[in-house]
C-alpha positions, 0 to 999 in steps of 0.5 A, spaced: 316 339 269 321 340 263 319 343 257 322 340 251 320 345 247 325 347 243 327 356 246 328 360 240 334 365 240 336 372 235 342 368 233 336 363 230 335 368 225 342 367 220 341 360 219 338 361 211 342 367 210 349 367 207 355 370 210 362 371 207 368 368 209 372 374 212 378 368 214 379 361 210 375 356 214 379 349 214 376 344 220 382 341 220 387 347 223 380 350 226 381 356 223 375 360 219 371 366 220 365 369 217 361 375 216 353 374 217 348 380 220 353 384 222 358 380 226 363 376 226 362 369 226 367 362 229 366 358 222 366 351 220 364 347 213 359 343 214 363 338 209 370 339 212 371 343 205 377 348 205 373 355 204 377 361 202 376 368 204 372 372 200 367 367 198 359 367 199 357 362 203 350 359 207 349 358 214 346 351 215 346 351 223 349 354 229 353 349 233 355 352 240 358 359 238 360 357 231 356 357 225 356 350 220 356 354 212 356 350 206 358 353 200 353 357 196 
């Protein structure tokens, strides 16, 4: 029996918040970081926008490791 349930983790609980960008984020060069419950997050934007550094940010999702932002 599998369950299909989806199993929540801690790293749910960003998703919402809003990070800053500590690293530029561009999809293209895959580059891009972000600073969000005290850690220091692989980034990419949601709608492969270049974010610079410094900016505010919102967490849509968490794809593997890295988190998906938009602008806030």
């Amino acid at each position: 029996f599998v369950s299909s349930k989806k199993q929540s983790t801690n790293y749910d609980r960003v998703i919402g918040q809003i990070g800053i960008v500590t690293e530029d984020i561009n999809n293209i060069n895959a580059e891009g970081q972000v600073k969000a419950d005290g850690k220091i997050w692989t980034a990419r934007s949601i709608d492969n926008s270049i974010i610079p550094a410094g900016s505010e940010v919102i967490i849509d999702r968490i794809d593997g490791v890295k988190l998906i932002v938009k602008n806030k």
